[in-house]
ZAZAMI-451571 format. One line per 2 residues: their letters; for each residue x, y, z of N, C-alpha, C. Coordinates in steps of 0.02 Angstrom, whole numbers, plus 32768, in hexadecimal, padded with zeros to 4 digits. Example, Ala and Ser with C-alpha at 12.3 -4.5 7.8 and 13.67 -1.06 7.14 Angstrom:
2
as> 8294/7EE4/8186/8267/7F1F/8186/8294/7F5B/8186 ~ 8282/7F90/8162/82AC/7FCB/8165/8285/8002/818A
***
This chain:
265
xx> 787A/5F18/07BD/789E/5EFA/07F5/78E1/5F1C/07FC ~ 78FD/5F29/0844/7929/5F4B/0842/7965/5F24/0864
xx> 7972/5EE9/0825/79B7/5EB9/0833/79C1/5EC0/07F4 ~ 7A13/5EBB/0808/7A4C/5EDA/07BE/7A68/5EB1/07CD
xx> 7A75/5E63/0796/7AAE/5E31/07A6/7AE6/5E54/0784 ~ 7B0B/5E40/07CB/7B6D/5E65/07BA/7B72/5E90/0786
xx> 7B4B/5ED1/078F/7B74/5EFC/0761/7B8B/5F37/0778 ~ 7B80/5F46/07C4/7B9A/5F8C/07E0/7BAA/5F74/0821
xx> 7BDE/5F88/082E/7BEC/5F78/0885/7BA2/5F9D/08A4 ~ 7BA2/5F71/08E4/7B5A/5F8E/0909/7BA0/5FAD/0949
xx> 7BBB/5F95/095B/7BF1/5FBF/0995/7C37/5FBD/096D ~ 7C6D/5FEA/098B/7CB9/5FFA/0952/7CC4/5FCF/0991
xx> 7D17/5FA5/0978/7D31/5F76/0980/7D57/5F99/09C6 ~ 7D5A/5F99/09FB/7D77/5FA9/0A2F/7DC2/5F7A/0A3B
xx> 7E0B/5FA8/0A31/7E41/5F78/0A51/7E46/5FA3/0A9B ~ 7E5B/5F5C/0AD0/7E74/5F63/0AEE/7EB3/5F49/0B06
xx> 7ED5/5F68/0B41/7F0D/5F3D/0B3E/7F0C/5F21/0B8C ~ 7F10/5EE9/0B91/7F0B/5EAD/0BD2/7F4A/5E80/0BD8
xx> 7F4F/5E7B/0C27/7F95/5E4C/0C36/7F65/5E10/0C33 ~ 7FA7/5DD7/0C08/7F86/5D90/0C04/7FBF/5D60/0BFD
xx> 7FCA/5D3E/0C3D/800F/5D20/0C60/8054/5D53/0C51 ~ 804B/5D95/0C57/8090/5DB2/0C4B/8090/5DDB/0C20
xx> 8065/5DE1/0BCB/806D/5DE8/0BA3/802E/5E0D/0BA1 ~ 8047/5E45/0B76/8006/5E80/0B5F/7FE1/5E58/0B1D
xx> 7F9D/5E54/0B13/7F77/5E3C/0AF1/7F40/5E6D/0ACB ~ 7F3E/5E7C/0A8F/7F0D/5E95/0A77/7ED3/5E86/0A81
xx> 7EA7/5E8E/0A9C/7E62/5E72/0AA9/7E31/5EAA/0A76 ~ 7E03/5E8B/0A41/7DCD/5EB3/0A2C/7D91/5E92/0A32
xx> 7D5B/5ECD/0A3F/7D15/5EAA/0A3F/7CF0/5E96/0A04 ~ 7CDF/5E5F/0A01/7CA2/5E4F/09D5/7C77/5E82/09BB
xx> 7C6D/5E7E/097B/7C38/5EA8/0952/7BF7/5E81/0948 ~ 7BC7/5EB0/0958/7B6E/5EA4/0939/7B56/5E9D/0904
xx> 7B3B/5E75/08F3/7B18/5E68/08AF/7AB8/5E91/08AE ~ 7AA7/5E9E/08FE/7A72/5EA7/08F7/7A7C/5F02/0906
xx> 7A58/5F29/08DE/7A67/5F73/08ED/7A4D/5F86/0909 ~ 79F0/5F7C/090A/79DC/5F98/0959/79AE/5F81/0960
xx> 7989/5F95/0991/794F/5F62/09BB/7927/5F44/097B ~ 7912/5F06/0978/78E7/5EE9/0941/78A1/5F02/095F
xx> 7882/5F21/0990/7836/5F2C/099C/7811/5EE6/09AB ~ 77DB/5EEA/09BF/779E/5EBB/09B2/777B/5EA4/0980
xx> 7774/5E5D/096D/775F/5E42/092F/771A/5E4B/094C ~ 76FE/5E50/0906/76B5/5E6B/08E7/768A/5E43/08B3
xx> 765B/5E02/08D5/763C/5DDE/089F/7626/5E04/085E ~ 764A/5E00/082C/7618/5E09/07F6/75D6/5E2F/07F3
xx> 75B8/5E5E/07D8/7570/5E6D/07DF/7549/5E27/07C0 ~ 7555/5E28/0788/752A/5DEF/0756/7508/5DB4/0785
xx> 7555/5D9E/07B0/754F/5D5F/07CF/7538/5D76/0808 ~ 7520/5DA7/082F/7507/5DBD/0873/74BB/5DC2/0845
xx> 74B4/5DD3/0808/7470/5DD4/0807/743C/5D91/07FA ~ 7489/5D4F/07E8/7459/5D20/07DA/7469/5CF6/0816
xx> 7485/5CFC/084A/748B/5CF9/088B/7432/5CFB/08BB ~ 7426/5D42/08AC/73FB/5D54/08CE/73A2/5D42/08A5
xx> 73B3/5D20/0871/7387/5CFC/0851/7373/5CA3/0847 ~ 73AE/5C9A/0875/73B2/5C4D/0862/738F/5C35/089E
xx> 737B/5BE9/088D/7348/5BBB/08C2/7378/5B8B/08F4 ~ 73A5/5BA1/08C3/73DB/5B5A/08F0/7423/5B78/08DF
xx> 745C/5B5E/0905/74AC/5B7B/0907/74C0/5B24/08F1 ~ 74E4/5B24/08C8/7503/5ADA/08CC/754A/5AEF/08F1
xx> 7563/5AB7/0920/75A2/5ADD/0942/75C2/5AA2/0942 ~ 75F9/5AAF/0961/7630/5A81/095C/765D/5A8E/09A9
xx> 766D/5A48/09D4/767F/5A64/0A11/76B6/5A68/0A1B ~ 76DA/5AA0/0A41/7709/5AAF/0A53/7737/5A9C/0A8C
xx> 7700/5A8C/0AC3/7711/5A85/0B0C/76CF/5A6F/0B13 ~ 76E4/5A3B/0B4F/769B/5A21/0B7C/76C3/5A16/0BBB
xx> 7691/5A2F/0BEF/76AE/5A1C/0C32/766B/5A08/0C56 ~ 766C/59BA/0C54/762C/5994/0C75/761C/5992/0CB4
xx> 7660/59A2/0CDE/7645/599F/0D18/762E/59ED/0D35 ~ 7638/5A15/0D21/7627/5A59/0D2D/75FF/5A6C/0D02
xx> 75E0/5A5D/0CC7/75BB/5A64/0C8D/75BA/5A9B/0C7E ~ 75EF/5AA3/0C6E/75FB/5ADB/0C1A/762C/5AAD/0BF2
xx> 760F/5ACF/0BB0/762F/5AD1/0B7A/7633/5B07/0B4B ~ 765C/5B07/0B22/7655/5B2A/0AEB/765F/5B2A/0A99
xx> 7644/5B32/0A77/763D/5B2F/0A33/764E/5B6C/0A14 ~ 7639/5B46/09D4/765A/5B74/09A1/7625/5B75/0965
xx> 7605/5BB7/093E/75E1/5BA9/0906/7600/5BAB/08CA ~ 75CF/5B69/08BB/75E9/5B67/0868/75B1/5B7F/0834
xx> 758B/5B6C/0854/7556/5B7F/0808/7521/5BA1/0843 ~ 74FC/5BDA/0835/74AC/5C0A/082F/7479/5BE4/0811
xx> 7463/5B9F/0823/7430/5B75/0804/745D/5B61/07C1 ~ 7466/5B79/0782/7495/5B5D/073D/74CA/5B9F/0744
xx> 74AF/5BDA/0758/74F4/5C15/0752/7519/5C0B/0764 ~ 7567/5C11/075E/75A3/5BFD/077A/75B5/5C42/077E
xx> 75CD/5C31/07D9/75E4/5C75/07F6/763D/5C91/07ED ~ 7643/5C75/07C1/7680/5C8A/07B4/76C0/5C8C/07F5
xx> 76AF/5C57/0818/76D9/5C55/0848/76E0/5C83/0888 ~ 7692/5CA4/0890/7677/5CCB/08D0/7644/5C99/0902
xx> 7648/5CA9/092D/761D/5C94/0964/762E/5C5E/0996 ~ 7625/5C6C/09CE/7638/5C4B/0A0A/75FC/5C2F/0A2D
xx> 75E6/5BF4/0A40/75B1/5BF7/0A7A/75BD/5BC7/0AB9 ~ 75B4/5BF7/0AF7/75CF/5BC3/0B28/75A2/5BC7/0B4B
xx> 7599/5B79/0B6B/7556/5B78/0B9C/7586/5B5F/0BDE ~ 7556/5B6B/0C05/7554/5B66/0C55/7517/5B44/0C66
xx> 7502/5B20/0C7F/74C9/5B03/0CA4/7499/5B0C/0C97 ~ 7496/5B0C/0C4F/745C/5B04/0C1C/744A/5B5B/0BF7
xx> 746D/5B6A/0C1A/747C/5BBD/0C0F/74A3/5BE5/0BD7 ~ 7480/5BDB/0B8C/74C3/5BE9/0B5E/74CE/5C43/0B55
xx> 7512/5C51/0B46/7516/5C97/0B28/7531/5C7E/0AE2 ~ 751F/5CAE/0AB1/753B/5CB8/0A86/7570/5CF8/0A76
xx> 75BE/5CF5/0A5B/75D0/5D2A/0A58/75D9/5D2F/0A00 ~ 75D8/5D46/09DB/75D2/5D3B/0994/761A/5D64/0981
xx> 7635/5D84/09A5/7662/5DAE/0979/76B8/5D8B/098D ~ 76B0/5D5B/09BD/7701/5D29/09CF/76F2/5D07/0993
xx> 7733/5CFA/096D/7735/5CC9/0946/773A/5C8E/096B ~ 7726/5C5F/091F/773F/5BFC/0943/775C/5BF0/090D
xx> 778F/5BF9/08E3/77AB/5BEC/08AF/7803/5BBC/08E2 ~ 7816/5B9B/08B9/7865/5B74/08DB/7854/5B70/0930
xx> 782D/5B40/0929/7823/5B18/096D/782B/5B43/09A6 ~ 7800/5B6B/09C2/77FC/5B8E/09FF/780A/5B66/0A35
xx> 781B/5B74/0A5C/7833/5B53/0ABB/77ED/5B6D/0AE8 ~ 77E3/5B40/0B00/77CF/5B6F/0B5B/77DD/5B33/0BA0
xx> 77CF/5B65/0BB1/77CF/5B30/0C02/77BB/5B6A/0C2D ~ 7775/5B3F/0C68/7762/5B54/0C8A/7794/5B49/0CD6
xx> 7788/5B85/0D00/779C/5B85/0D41/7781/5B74/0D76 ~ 7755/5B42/0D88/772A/5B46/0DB3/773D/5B6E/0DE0
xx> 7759/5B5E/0E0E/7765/5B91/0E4B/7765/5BE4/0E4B ~ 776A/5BF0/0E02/7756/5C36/0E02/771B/5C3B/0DDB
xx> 7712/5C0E/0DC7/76DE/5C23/0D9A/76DB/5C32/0D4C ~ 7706/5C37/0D2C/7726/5C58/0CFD/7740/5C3D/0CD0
xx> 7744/5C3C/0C91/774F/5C21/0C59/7783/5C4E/0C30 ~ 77B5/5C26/0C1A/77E8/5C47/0BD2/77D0/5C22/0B99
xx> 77DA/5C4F/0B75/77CC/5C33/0B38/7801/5C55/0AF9 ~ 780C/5C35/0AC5/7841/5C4E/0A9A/781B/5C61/0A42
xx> 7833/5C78/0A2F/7821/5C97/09F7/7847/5CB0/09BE ~ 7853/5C90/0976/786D/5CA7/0942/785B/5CF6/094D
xx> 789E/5D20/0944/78A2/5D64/0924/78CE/5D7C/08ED ~ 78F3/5D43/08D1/7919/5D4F/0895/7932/5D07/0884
xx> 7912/5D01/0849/7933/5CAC/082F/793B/5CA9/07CF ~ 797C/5C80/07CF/798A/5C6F/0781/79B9/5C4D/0795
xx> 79D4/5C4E/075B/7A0C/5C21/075A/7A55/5C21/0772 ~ 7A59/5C02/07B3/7A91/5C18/07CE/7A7A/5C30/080F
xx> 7A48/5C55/0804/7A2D/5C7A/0843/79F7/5C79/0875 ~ 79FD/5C65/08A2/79C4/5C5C/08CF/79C9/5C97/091C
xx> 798C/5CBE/091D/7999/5CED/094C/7940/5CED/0970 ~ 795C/5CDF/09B0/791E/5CD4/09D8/7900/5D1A/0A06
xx> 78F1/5D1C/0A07/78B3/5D50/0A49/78A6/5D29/0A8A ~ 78AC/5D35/0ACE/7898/5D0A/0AFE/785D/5D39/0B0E
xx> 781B/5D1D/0B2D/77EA/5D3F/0B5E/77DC/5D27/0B8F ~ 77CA/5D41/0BBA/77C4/5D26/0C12/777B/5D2C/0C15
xx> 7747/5D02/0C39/76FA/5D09/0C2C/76FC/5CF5/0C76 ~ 76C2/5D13/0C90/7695/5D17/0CD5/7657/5CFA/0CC2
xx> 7641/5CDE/0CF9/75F0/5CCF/0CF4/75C7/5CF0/0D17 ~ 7599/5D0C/0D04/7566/5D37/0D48/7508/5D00/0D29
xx> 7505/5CED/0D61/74C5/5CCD/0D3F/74C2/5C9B/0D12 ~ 74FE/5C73/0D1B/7521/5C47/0CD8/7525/5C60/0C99
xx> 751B/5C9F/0C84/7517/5CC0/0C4B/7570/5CD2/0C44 ~ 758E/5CD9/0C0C/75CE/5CD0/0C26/75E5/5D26/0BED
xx> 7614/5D2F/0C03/761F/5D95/0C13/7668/5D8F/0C0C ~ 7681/5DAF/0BE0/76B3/5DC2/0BCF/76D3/5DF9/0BF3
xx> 7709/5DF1/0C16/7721/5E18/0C35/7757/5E42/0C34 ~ 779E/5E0B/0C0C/77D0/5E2D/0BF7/77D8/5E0B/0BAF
xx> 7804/5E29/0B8A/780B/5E1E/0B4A/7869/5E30/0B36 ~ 788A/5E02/0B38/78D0/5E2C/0B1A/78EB/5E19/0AE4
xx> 78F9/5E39/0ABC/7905/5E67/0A74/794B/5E46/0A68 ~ 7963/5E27/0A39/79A0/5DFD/0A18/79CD/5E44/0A19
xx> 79C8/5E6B/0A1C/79E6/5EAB/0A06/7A12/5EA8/0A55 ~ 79DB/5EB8/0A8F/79F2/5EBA/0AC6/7A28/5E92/0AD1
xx> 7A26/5E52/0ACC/7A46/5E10/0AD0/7A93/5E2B/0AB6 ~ 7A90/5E32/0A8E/7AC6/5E3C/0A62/7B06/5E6F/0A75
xx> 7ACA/5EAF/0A81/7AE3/5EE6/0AB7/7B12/5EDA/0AF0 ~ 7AF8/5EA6/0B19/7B0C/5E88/0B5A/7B40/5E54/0B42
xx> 7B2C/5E2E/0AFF/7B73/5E04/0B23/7BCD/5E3B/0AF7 ~ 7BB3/5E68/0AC8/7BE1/5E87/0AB2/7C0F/5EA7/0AE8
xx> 7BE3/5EA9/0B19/7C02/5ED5/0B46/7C2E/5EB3/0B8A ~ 7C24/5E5E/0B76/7C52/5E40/0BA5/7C7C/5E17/0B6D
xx> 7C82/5E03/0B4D/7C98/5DC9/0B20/7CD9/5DFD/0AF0 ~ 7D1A/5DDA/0AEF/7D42/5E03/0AB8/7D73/5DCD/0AAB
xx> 7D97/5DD9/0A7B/7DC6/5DA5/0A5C/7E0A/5DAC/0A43 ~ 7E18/5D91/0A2C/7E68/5D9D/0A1C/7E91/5D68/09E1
xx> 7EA5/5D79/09B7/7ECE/5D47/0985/7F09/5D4C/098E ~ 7F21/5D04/097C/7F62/5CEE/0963/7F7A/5CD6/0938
xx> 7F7C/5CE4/08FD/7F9A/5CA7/08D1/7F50/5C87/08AD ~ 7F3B/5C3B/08B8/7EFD/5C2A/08B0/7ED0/5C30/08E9
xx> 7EDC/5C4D/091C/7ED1/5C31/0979/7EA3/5C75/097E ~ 7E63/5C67/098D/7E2D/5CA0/09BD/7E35/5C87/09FB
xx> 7E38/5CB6/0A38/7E30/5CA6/0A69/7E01/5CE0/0A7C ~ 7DC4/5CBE/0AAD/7D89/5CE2/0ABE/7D9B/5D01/0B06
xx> 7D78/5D35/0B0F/7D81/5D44/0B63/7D43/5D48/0B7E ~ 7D39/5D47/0BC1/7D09/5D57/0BF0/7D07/5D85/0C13
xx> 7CEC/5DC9/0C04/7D1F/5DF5/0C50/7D57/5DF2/0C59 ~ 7D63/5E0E/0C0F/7DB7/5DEE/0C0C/7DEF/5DD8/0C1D
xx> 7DB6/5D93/0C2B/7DF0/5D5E/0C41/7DE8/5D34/0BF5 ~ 7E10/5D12/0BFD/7E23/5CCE/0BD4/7DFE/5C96/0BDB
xx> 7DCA/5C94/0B9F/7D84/5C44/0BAE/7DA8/5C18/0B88 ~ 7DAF/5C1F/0B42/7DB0/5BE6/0B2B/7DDB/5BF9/0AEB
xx> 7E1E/5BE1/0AC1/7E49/5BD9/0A91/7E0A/5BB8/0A4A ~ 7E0C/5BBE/0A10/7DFA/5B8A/09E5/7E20/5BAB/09A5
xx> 7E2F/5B6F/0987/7E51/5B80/0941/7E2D/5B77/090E ~ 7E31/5BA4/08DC/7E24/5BA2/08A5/7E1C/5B63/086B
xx> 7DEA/5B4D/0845/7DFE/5B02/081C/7DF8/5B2F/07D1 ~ 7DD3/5B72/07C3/7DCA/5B93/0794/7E06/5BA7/075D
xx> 7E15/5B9B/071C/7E71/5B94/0715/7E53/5BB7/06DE ~ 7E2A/5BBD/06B7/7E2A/5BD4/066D/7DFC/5C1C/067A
xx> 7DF4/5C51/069E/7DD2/5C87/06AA/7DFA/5CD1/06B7 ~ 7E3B/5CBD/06BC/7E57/5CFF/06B7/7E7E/5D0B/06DC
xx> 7E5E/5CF8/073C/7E92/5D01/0770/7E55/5D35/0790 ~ 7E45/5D26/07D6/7E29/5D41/07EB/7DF7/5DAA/07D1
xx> 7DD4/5DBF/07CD/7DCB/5E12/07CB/7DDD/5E3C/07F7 ~ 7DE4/5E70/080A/7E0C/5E9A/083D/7DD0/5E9B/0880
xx> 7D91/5E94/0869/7D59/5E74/088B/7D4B/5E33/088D ~ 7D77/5E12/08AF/7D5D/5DC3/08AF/7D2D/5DAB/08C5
xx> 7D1C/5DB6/0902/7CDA/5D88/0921/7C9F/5DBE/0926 ~ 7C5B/5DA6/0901/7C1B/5DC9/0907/7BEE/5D94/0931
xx> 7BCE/5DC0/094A/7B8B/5DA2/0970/7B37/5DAA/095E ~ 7B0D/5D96/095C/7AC4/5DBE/093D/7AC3/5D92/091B
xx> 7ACA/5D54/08FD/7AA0/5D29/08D6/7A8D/5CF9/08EE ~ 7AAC/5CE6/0928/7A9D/5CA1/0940/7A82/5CB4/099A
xx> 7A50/5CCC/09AF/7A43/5CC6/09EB/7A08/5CB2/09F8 ~ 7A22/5C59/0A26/79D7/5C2F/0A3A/79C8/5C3B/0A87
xx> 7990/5C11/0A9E/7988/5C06/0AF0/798A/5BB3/0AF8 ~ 79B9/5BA6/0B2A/7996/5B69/0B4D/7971/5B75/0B77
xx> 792D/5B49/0B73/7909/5B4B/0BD8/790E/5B02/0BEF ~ 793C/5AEB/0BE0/7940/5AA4/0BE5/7940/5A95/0C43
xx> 796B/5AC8/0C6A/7966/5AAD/0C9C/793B/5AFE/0CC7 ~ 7918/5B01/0CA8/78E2/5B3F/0CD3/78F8/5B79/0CC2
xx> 7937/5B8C/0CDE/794E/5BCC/0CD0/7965/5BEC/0CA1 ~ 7944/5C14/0C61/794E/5C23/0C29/799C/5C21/0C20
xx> 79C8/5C12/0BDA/7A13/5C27/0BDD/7A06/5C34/0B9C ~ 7A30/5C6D/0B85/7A1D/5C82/0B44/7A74/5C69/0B36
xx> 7A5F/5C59/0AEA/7AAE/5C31/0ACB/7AC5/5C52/0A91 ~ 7AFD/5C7B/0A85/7B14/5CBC/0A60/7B4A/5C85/0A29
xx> 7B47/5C86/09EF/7B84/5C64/09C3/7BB2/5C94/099A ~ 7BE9/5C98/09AF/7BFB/5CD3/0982/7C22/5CB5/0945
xx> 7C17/5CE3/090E/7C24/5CCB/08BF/7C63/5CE9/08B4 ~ 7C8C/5CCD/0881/7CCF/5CE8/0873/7CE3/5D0E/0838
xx> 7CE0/5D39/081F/7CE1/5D59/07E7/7D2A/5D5D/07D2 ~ 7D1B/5D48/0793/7D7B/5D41/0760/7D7B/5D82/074B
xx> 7DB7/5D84/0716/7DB9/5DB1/06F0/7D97/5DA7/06B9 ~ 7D91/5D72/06A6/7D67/5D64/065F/7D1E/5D58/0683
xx> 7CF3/5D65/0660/7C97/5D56/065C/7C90/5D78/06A7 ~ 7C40/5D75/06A1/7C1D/5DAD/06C6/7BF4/5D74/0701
xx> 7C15/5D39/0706/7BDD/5CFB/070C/7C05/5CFB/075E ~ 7BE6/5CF0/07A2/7C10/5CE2/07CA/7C14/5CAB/07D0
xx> 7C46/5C83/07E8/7C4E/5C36/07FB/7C60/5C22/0838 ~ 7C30/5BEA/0855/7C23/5BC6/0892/7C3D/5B9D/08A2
xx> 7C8F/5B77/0869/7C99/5B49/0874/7CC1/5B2B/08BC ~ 7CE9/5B55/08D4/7D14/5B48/08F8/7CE6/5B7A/0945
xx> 7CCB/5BAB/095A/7CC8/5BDB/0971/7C94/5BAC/09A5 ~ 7C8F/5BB6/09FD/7C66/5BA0/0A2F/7C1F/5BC5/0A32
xx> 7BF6/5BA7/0A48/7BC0/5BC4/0A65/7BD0/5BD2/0AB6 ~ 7BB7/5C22/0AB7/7BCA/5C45/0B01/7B77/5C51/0B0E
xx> 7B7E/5C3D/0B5C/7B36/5C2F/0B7B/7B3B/5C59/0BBC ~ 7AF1/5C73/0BCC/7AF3/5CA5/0C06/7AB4/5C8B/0C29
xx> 7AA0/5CA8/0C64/7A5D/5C8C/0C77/7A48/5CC5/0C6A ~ 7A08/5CCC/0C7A/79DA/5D00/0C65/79AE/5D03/0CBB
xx> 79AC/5D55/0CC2/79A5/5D5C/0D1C/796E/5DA3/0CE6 ~ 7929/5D8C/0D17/78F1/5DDA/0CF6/78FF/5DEE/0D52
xx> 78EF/5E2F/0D3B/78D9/5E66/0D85/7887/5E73/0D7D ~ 7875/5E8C/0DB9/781C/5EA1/0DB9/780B/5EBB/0D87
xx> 784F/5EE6/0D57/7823/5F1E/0D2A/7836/5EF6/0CD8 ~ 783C/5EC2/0CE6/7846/5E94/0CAD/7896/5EA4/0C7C
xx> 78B5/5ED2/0CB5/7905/5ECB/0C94/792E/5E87/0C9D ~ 7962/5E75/0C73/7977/5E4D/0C6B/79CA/5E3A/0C7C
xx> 79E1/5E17/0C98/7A34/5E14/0CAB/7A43/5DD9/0C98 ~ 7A7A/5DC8/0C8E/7AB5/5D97/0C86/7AE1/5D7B/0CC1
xx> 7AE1/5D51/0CD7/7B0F/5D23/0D07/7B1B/5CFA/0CE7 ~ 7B52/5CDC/0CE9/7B6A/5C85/0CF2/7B95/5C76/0CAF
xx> 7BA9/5CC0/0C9D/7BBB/5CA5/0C4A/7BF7/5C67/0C3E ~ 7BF7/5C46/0C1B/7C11/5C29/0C0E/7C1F/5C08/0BBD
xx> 7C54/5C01/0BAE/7C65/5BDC/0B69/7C23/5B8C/0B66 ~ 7C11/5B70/0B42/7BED/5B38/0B2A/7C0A/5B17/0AE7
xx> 7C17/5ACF/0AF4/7C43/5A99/0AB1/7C76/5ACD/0A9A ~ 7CA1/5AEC/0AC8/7CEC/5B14/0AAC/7D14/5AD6/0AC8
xx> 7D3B/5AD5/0A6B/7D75/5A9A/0A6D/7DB2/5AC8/0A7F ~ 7DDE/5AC9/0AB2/7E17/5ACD/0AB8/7E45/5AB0/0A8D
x> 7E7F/5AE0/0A7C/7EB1/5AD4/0A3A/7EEC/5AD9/0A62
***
């Protein structure tokens, strides 16, 4: 697997210098925890072979949508084989696909679109302790058989928000930007770690989706790295949220960013 927790910058720390009420402000960007594209997960051989031998899937559901009838699941066991946390199956109108190689491990999301037709669905691509990093996919139906269309990569994610999001210290005080403007102040509660690293805020461990209200928003947490230990910390730091916009060719954009539960100091 090609994720390296915090041990090499994935981008060098960019200063810039920005007017902010009067006063020149150091602004630097956020550093990556993820180094490059993680690829497509790949069931197991073992478990694809006792997959394709078993009489029955025991599953576990994910999503049901009764009035449009789909749902989707998740496999747990190949008749007694346990799939090690591979396999997806979503039906449509009595119509199931199976995709075996999406994980269902830390509670997958979906929600269907009726009006387009189309289903998100979410997916563990990096998890331990501390860390939860999702995969979103966008699914079509042709024939109620349901077809994967776009797929975007935690890597990407990360890419994109590095490239709008930057920050700035004071004292104990991060202040985040947007397009460098000024979102949101939060202070520090961390007292026994050293005093901030010359890289303070990383991104790449913590990126989820809501589909809570239809329109995918992917939710970025950035971690704070001291001078002492290698561990980042979440205590004080907001969740920054974007919507998620696909094009025909299944590229992906950002609108609407905004800070999420940032306490003003």
């Amino acid at each position: 697997m090609n994720y390296k927790h915090h041990a090499t910058l994935s981008l060098m720390a960019l200063c810039l210098l920005i007017a902010s009420c009067g006063t020149n402000v150091e602004l630097k960007t956020l550093s990556g925890t993820i180094e490059e594209p993680l690829g497509a997960d790949s069931m197991p051989q073992q478990v694809m072979q006792a997959m394709n031998k078993a009489l029955k899937y025991h599953q576990f559901e994910i999503f049901s949508d009764t009035v449009n009838n789909v749902s989707v699941s998740g496999i747990g066991e190949a008749d007694s084989y346990p799939t090690e946390g591979y396999g997806i199956v979503i039906v449509k109108n009595a119509v199931s696909t199976t995709l075996p190689n999406i994980r269902n491990t830390r509670q997958p999301k979906a929600f269907y679109d009726s009006a387009k037709d189309e289903l998100w669905l979410t997916s563990s691509a990096v998890e331990g302790t501390g860390v939860q990093v999702e995969r979103l996919y966008q699914l079509h139906f042709k024939n109620d058989s349901a077809v994967v269309v776009a797929t975007i990569d935690p890597y990407d994610i990360q890419q994109a928000f590095l490239q709008k999001i930057g920050y700035a210290t004071e004292g104990e005080q991060i202040t985040l930007y947007i397009d460098n403007k000024p979102a949101t102040t939060v202070t520090n509660t961390v007292t026994d770690m050293g005093g901030f690293d010359d890289d303070a805020l990383w991104i790449g461990d913590n990126i989820t989706y809501d589909l809570g209200n239809g329109q995918p928003r992917v939710c970025v947490t950035p971690g704070v790295k001291f001078i002492t230990g290698l561990v980042l910390h979440y205590d004080d730091t907001p969740t920054i949220s974007a919507a998620i916009e696909m094009d025909e060719n299944g590229k992906f954009a950002l609108s609407d960013m905004k800070m999420d539960n940032a306490s003003d100091n």
